[in-house]
ZANU-797836 format. One record per residue (C-alpha): residue number from 0; residue in three letters; chain; x negated, y negated, z negated. Coordinates in Angstrom, 2 decimals, padded with zeros to 5 digits. Each point is the difference from the previous one (the first is absolute). Layout:
REM residues N
+-----+------+------+---------+---------+---------+
: pos : code : unit :      px :      py :      pz :
+-----+------+------+---------+---------+---------+
: NUM :  ALA :    A :       X :       Y :       Z :
...
+-----+------+------+---------+---------+---------+
//
This chain:
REM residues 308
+-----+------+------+---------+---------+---------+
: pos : code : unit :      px :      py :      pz :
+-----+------+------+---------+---------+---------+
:   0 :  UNK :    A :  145.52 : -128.89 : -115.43 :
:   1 :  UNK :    A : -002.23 : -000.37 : -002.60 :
:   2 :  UNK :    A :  000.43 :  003.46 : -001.53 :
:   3 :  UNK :    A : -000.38 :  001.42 :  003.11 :
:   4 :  UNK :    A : -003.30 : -002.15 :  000.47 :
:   5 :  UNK :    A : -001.04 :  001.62 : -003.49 :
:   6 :  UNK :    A :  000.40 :  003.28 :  001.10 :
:   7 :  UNK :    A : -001.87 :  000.04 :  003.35 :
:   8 :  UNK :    A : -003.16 : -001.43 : -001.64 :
:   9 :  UNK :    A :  000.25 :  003.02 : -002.57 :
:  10 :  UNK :    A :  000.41 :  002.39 :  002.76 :
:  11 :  UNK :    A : -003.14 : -001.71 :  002.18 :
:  12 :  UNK :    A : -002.15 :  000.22 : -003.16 :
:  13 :  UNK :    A :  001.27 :  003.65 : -000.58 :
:  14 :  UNK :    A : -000.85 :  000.95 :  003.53 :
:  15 :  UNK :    A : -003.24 : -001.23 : -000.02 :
:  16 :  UNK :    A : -001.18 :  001.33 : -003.23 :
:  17 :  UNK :    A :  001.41 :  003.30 :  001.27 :
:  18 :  UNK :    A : -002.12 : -000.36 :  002.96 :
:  19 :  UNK :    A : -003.20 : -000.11 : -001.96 :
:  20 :  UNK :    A :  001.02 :  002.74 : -002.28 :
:  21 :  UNK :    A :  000.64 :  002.52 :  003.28 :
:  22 :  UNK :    A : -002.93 : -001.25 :  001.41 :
:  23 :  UNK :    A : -001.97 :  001.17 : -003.13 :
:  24 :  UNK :    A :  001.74 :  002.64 : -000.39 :
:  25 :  UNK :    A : -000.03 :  001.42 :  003.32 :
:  26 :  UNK :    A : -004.09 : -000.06 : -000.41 :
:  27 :  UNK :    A :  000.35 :  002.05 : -002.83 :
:  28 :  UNK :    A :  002.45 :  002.06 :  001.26 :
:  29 :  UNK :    A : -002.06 :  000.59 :  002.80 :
:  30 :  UNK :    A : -003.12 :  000.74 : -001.96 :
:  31 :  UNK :    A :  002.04 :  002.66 : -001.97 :
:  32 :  UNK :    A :  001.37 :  001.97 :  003.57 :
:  33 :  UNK :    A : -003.59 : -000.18 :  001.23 :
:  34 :  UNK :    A : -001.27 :  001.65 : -003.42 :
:  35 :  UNK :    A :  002.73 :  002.68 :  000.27 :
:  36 :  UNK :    A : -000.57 :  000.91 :  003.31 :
:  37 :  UNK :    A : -003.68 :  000.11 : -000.61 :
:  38 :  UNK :    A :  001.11 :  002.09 : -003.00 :
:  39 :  UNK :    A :  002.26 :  002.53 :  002.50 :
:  40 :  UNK :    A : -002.84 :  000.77 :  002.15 :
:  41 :  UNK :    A : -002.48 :  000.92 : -002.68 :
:  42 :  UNK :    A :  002.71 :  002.06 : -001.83 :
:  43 :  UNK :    A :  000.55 :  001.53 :  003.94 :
:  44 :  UNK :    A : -003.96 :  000.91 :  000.18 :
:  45 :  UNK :    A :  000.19 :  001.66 : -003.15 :
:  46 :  UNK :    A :  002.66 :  002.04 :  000.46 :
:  47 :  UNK :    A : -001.96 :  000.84 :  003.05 :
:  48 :  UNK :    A : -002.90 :  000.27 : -001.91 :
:  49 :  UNK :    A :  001.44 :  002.31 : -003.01 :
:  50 :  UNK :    A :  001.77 :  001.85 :  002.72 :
:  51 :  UNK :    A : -003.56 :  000.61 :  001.72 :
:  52 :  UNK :    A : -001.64 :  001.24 : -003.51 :
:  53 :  UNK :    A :  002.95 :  002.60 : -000.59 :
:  54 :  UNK :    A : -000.88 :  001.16 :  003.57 :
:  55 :  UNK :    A : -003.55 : -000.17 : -001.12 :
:  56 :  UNK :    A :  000.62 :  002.09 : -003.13 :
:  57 :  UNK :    A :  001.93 :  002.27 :  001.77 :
:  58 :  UNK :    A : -002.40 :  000.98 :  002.85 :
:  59 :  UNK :    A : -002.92 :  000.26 : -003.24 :
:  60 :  UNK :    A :  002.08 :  002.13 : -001.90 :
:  61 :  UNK :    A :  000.53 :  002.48 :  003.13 :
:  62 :  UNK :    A : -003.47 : -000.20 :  000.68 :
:  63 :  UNK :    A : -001.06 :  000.82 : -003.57 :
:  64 :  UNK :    A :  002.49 :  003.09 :  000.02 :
:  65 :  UNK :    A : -001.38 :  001.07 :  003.43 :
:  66 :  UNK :    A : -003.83 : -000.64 : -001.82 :
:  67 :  UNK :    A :  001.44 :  002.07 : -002.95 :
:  68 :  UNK :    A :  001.01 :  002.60 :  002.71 :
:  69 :  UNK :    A : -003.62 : -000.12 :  001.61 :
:  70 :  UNK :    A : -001.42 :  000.38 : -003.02 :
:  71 :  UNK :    A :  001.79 :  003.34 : -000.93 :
:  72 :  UNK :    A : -001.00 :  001.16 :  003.19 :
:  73 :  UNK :    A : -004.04 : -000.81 : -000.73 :
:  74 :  UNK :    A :  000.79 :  001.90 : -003.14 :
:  75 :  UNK :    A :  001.02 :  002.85 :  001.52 :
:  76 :  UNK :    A : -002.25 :  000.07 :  002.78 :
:  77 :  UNK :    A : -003.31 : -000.24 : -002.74 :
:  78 :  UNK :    A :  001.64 :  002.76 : -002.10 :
:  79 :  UNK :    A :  000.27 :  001.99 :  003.80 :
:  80 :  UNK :    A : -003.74 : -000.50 :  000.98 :
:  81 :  UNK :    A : -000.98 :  000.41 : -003.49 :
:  82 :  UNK :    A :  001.90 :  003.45 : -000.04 :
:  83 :  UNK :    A : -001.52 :  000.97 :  003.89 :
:  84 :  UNK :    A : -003.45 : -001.09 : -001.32 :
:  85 :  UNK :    A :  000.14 :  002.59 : -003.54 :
:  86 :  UNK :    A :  001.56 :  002.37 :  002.95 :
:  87 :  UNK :    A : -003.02 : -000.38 :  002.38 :
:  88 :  UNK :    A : -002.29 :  000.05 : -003.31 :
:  89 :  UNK :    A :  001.80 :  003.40 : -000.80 :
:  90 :  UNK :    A : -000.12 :  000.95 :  003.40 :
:  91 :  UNK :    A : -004.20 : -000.51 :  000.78 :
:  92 :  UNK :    A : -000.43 :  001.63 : -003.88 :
:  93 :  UNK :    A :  002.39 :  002.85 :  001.53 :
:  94 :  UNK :    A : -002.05 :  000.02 :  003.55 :
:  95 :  UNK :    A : -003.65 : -000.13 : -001.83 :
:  96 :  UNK :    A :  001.29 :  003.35 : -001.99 :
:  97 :  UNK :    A :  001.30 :  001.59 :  003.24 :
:  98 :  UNK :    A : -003.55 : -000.53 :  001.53 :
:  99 :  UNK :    A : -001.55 :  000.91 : -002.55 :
: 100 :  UNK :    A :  002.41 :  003.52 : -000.57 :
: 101 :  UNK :    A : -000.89 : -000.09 :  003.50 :
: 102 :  UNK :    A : -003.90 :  000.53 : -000.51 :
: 103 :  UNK :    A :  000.74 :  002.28 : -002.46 :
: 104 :  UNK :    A :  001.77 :  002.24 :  001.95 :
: 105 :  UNK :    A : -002.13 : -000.23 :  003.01 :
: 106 :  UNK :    A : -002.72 :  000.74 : -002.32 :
: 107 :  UNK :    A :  001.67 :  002.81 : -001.62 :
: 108 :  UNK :    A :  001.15 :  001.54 :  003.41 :
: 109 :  UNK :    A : -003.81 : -000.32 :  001.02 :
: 110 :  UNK :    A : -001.20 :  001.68 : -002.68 :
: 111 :  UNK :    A :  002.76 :  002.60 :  000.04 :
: 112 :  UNK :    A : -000.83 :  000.53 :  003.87 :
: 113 :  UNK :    A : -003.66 :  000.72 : -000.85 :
: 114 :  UNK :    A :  000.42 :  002.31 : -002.68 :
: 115 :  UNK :    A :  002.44 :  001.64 :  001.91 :
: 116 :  UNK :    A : -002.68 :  000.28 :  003.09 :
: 117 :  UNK :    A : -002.46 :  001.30 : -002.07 :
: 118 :  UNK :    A :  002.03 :  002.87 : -001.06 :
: 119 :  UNK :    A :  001.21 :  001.13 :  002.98 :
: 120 :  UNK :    A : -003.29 : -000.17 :  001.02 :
: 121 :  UNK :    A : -001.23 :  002.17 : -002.85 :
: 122 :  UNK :    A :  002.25 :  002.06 :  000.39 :
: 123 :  UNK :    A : -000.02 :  000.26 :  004.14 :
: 124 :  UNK :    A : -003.69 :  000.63 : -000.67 :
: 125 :  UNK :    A :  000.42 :  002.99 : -002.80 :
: 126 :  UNK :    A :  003.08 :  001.09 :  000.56 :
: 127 :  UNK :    A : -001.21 :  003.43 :  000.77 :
: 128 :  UNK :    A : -002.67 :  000.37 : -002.77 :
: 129 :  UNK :    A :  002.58 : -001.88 : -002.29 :
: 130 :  UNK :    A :  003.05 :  002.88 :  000.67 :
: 131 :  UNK :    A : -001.94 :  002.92 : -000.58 :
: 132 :  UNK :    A : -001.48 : -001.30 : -002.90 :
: 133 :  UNK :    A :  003.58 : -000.48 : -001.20 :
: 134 :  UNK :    A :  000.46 :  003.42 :  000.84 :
: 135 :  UNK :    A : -003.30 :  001.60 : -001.91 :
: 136 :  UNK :    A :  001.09 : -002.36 : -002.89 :
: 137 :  UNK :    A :  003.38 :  000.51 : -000.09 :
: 138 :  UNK :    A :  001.00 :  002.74 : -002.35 :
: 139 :  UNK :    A :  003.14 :  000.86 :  002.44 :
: 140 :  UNK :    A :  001.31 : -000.71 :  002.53 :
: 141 :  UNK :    A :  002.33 : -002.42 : -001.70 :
: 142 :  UNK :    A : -002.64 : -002.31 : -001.56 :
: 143 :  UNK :    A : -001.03 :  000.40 :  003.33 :
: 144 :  UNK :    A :  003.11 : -001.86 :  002.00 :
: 145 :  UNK :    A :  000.34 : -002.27 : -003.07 :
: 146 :  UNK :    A : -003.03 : -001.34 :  000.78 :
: 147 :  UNK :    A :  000.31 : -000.14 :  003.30 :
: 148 :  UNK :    A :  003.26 : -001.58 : -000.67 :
: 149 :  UNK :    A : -001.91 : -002.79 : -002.15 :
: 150 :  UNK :    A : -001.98 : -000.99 :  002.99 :
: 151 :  UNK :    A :  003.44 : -000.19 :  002.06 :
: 152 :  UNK :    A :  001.14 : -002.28 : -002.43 :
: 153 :  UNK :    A : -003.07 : -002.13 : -000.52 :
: 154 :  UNK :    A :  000.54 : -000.54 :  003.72 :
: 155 :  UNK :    A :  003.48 : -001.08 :  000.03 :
: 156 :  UNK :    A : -000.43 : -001.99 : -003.16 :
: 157 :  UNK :    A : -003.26 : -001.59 :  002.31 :
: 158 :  UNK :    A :  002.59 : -000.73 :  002.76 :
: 159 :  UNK :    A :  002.83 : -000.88 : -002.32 :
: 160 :  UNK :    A : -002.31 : -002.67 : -001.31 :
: 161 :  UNK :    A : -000.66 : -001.25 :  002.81 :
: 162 :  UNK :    A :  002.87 : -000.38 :  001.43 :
: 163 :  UNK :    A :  001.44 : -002.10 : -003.53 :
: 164 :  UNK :    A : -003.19 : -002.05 :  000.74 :
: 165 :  UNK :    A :  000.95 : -001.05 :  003.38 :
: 166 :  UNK :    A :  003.77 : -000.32 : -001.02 :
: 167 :  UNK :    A : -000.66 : -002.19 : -002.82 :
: 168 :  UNK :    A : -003.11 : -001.82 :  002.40 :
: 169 :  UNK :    A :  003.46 : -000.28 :  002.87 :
: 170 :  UNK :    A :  002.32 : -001.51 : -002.86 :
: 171 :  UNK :    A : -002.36 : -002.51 : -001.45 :
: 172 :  UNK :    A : -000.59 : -000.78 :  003.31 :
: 173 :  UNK :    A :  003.65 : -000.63 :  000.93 :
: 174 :  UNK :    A :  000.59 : -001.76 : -003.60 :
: 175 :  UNK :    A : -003.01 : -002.47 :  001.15 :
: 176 :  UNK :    A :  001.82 : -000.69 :  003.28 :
: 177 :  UNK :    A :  003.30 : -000.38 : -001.99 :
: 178 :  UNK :    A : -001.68 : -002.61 : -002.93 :
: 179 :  UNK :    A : -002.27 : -001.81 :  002.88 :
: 180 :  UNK :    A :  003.59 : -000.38 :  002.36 :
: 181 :  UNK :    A :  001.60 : -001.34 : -003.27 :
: 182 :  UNK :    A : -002.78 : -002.13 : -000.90 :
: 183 :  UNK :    A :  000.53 : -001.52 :  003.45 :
: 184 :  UNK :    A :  003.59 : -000.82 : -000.54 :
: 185 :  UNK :    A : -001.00 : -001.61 : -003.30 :
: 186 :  UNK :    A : -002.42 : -002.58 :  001.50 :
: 187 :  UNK :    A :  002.70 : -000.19 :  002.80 :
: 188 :  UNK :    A :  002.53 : -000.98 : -002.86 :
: 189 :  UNK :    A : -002.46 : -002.46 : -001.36 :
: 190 :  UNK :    A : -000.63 : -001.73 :  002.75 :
: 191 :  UNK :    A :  003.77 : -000.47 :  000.72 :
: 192 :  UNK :    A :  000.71 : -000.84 : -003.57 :
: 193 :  UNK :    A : -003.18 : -002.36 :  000.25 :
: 194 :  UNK :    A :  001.31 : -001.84 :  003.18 :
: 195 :  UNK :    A :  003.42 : -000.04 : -001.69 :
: 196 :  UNK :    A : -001.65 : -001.83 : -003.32 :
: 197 :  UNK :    A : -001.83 : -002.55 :  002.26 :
: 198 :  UNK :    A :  002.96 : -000.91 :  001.53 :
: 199 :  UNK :    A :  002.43 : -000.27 : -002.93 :
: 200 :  UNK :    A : -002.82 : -002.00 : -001.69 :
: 201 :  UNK :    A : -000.21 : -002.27 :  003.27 :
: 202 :  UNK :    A :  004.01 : -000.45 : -000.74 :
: 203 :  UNK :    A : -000.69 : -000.71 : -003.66 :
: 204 :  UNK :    A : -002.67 : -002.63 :  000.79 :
: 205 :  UNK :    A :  002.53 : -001.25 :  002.20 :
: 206 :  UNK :    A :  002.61 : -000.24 : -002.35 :
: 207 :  UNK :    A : -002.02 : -001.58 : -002.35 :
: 208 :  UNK :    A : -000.62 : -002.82 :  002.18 :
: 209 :  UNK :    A :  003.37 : -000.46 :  001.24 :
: 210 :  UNK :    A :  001.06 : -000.18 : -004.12 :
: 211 :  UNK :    A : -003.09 : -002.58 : -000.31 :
: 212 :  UNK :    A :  001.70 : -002.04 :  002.80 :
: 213 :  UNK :    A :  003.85 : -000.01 : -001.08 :
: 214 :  UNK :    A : -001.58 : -000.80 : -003.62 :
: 215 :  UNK :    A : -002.10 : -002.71 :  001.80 :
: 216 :  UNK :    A :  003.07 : -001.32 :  001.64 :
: 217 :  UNK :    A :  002.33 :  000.49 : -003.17 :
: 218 :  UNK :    A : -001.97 : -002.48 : -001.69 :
: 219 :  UNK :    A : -000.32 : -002.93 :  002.77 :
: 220 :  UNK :    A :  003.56 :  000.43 :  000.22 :
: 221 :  UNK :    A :  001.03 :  000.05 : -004.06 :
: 222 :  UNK :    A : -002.78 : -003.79 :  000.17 :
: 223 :  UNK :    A :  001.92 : -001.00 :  002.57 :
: 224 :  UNK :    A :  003.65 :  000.81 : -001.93 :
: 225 :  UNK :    A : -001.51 : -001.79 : -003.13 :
: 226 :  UNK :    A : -000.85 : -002.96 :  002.19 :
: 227 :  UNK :    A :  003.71 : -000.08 :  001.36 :
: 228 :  UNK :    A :  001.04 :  000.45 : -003.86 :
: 229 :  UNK :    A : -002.07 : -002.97 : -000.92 :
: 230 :  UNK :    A :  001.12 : -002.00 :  002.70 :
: 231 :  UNK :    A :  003.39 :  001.02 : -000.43 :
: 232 :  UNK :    A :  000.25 : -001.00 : -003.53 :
: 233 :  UNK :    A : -002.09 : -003.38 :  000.69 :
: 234 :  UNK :    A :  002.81 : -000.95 :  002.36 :
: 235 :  UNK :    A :  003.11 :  001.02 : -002.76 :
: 236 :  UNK :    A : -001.59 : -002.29 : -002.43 :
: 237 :  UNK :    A : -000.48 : -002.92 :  003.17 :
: 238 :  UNK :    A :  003.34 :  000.50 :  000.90 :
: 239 :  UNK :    A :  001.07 :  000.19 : -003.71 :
: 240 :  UNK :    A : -001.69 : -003.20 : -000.04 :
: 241 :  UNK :    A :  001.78 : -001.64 :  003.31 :
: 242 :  UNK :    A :  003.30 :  001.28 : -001.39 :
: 243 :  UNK :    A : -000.86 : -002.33 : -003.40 :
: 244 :  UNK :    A : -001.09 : -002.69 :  002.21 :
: 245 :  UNK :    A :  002.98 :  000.03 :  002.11 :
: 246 :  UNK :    A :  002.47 : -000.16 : -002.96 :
: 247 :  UNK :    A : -002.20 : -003.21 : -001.62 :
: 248 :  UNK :    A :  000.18 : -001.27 :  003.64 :
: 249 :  UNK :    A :  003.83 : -000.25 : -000.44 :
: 250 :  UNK :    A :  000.39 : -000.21 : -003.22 :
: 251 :  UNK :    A : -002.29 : -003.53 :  000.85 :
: 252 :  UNK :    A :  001.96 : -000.35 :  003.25 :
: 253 :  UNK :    A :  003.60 : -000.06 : -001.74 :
: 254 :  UNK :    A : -001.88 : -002.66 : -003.19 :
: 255 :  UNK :    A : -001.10 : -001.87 :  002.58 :
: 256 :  UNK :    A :  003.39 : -000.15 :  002.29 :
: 257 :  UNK :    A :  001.89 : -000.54 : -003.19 :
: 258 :  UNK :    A : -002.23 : -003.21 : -000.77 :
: 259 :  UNK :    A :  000.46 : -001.31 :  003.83 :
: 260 :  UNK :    A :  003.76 :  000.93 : -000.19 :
: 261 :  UNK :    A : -000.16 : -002.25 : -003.51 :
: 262 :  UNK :    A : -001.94 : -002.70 :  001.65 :
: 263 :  UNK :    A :  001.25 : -000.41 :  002.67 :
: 264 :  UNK :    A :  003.98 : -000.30 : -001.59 :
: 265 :  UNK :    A : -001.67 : -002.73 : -002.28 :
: 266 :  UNK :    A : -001.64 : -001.36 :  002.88 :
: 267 :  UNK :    A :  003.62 : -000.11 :  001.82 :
: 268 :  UNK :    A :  001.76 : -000.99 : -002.59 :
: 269 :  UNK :    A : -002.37 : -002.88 : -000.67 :
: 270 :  UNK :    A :  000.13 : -000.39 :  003.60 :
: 271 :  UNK :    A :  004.52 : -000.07 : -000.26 :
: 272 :  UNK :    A : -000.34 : -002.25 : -002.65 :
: 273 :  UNK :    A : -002.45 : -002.41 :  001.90 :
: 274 :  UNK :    A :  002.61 :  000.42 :  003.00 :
: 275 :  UNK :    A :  003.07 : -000.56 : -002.42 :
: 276 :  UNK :    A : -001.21 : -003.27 : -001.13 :
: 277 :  UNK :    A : -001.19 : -001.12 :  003.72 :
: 278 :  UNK :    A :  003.95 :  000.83 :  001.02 :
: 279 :  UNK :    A :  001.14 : -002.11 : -002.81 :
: 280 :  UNK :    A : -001.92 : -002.51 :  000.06 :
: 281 :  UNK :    A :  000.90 : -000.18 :  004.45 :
: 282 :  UNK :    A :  003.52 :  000.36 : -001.32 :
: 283 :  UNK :    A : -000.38 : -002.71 : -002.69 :
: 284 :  UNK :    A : -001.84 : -002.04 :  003.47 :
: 285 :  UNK :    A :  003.03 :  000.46 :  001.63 :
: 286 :  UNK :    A :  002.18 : -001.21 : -002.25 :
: 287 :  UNK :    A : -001.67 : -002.72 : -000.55 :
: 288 :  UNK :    A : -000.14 : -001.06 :  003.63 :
: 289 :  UNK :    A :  003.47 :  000.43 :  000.35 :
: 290 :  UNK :    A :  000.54 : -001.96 : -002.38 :
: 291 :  UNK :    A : -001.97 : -002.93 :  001.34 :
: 292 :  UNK :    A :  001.59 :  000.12 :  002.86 :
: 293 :  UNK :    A :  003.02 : -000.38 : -000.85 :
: 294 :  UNK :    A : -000.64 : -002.76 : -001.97 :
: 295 :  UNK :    A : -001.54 : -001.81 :  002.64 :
: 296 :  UNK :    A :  003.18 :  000.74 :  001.90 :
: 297 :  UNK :    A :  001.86 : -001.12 : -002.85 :
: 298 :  UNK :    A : -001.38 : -003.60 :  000.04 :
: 299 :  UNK :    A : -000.06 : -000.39 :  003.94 :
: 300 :  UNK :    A :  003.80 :  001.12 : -000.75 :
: 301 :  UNK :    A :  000.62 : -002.10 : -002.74 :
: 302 :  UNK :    A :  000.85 :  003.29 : -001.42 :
: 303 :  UNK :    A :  000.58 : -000.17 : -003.89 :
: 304 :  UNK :    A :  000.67 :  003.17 : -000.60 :
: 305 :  UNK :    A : -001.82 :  002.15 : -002.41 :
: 306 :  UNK :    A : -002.34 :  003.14 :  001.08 :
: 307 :  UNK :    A :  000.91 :  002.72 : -002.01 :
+-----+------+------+---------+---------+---------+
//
């Protein structure tokens, strides 16, 4: 009985010690499940976050090779319109010479037409006078048709003349028409290549910007992953330092339920021994009552007997 009593005040002491310690515990405990979970949702936005940067980069890097793209395009279209413009250059130096071979000719033709005019006049006018005189002068009549044939030939070399004049007048005409319909198509091909350069250079402008804005957002979202770092790590070394806390919390817990445990057996052994002598002492009481009263019965008796 009084082991037994010994033992249940160990136990009660035990129990509530351990109640303290959970109850401690537990707040730490607690602490430490609300710090992870805090730290699980800011390691969840960054992965989001980092996630959101690779898209980032990956969108800037198309955009760059699409600028790079653009660019090479602007290239080419400069070197085109520089080309057309050297080609309309050659093409006005070409057309100036044509109008001025043009001039010439017309001039030459003129001048070819006149002289031509004023020997068949001459020779409308004395043509008479001027064959018998080629006959009088002539000393046969072979110097007589070889001079005749002379003026035949002056003639046709007249016409012939003319007739190159008003070719080559006809050709450089035709060549102006050609060089003038081919300037055309030049300033025609500049104008396309022109609108073609505005617009690629609207697209590269555009580009540009687009890169300026997935830099722009690249960089709010790398502060933002550097804030999640920080706060990530700021929460390893709380948690580190809940984790310490909780072990000190039972290391403290199982000191302090070993010293009730201790105390309280002294205290219930103290508390049996107390008991012990209170039985013994009743006991001894009883014995000596008994013993009283049978010597009082003894006497009314006349008992002589001895109490043993």
């Amino acid at each position: 009985m009084r082991r037994k009593r010994i033992i249940s005040l160990v136990l009660s002491a035990c129990l509530i010690v351990g109640s303290a310690v959970q109850g401690g515990a537990a707040t730490t405990q607690e602490k430490i499940s609300d710090a992870k979970a805090q730290q699980q949702a800011n390691q969840s936005s960054l992965q989001q976050t980092q996630e959101k940067i690779q898209e980032l980069e990956s969108k800037k890097g198309e955009s760059e090779t699409y600028l790079a793209d653009l660019n090479t395009q602007l290239d080419d279209l400069r070197s085109s319109l520089e080309k057309l413009q050297n080609d309309y250059d050659a093409k006005q130096e070409e057309l100036t010479q044509l109008q001025s071979d043009l001039e010439d000719a017309k001039a030459d033709e003129a001048q070819q037409y006149e002289a031509m005019k004023l020997r068949i006049r001459y020779m409308y006018e004395n043509s008479a006078s001027n064959y018998m005189n080629l006959l009088f002068e002539s000393g046969s009549i072979s110097d007589f048709l070889n001079q005749a044939e002379n003026i035949s030939q002056m003639s046709k070399y007249d016409r012939d003349m003319l007739d190159t004049y008003r070719e080559t007048k006809e050709a450089i005409q035709t060549k102006e028409e050609q060089v003038a319909q081919e300037k055309e198509e030049i300033v025609a091909l500049q104008q396309e290549s022109a609108d073609k350069q505005a617009a690629v250079e609207e697209l590269v402008e555009a580009t540009y910007q687009q890169i300026r804005e997935y830099q722009e957002d690249i960089q709010s979202q790398q502060t933002a992953e550097n804030d999640l770092l920080t706060k990530i790590s700021s929460q390893e070394d709380a948690i580190n330092d809940l984790l310490r806390q909780a072990k000190e919390e039972e290391a403290a817990a199982r000191l302090a339920a070993q010293q009730a445990a201790q105390a309280a057996a002294e205290k219930a052994a103290q508390e049996a021994a107390v008991q012990a002598v209170q039985v013994h002492q009743t006991q001894l009481n009883q014995q000596l009552l008994v013993y009283q009263l049978i010597k009082m019965m003894g006497k009314n008796n006349n008992y002589g007997g001895t109490f043993a």
